[in-house]
N, C-alpha and C positions, 0 to 999 in steps of 0.2 A: 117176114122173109129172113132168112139167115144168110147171114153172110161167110163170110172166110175167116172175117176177124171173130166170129162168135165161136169158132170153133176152139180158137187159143187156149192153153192153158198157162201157159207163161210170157211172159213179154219177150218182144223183139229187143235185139241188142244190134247198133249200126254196128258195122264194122266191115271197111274192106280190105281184103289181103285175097292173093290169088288163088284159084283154085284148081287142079283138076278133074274134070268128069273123063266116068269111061262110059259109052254106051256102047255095048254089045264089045266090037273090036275098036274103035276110036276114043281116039284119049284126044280130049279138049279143055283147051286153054277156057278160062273164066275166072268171072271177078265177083267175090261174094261179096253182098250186099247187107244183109242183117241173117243173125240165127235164132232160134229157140232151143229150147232143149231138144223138143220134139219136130225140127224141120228147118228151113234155111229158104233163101231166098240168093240169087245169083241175076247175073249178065251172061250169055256166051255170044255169039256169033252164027249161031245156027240154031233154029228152034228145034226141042223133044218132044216128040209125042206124049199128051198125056195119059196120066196110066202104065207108062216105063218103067223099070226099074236101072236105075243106073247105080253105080258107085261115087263117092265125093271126094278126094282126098286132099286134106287138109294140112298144108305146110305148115312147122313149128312157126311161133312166134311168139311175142311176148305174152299174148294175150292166151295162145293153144297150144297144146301139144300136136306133136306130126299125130294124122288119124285117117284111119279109112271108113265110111261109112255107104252103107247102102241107103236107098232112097228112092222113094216113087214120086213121079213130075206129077202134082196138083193140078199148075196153072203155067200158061206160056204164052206170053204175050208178045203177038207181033212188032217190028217196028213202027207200022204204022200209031200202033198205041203208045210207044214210049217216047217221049218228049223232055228233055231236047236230047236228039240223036247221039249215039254213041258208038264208039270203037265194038263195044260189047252191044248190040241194040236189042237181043229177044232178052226180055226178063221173067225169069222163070223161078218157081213156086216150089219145094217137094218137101216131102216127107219122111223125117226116118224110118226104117223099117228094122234097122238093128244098131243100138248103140251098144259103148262098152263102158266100162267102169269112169277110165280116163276122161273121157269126153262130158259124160254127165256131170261129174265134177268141176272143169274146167267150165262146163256152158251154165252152170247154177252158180257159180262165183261170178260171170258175169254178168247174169240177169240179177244177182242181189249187190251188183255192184264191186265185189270183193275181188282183187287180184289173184289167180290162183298162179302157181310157178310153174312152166313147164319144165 
């Protein structure tokens, strides 16, 4: 059976810092949880349909550059499955569907570890 993690091609890197999502006309508050190059993991407060396409926008910080990325929701997990309860309780799964130069770079410095500048 295959999993989610077989799908990976690069390692998850923790890292929280806030995030916006937009779906459709809402823009929501959320807290990112780990990235890859190829996809992201979050918290928000409201579960997405999987199979959405939403937007992710990434505020600068030490670790990123400011970045807007598209993305489709994977996986959304109810609260009842996230333990222990949180401010943020759906935990949701997605994938990029367009990166750009900036980001790639920035997300492979830190999956190999390496500091990149914003």
């Amino acid at each position: 059976m295959e999993t989610f993690n077989d799908k990976r091609y690069f390692p998850r890197v923790a890292i929280s810092l806030k995030i916006q999502v937009q779906e459709s006309e809402n823009h929501l508050a959320a807290e990112m949880v780990d990235l890859t190059v190829q996809g992201i993991s979050f918290r928000l407060d409201r579960p997405l349909e999987v199979g959405s396409r939403i937007s992710i926008e990434i505020s600068a910080s030490e670790e990123l550059r400011k970045n807007v990325l598209s993305a489709e929701i994977l996986r959304c997990d109810s609260p009842a499955n996230v333990s222990p309860p949180q401010y943020y309780p759906y935990y949701v799964a997605a994938k990029f569907v367009e990166v750009n130069d900036e980001y790639l770079m920035d997300s492979l410095a830190l999956v190999h570890g390496k500091k990149s500048k914003p």
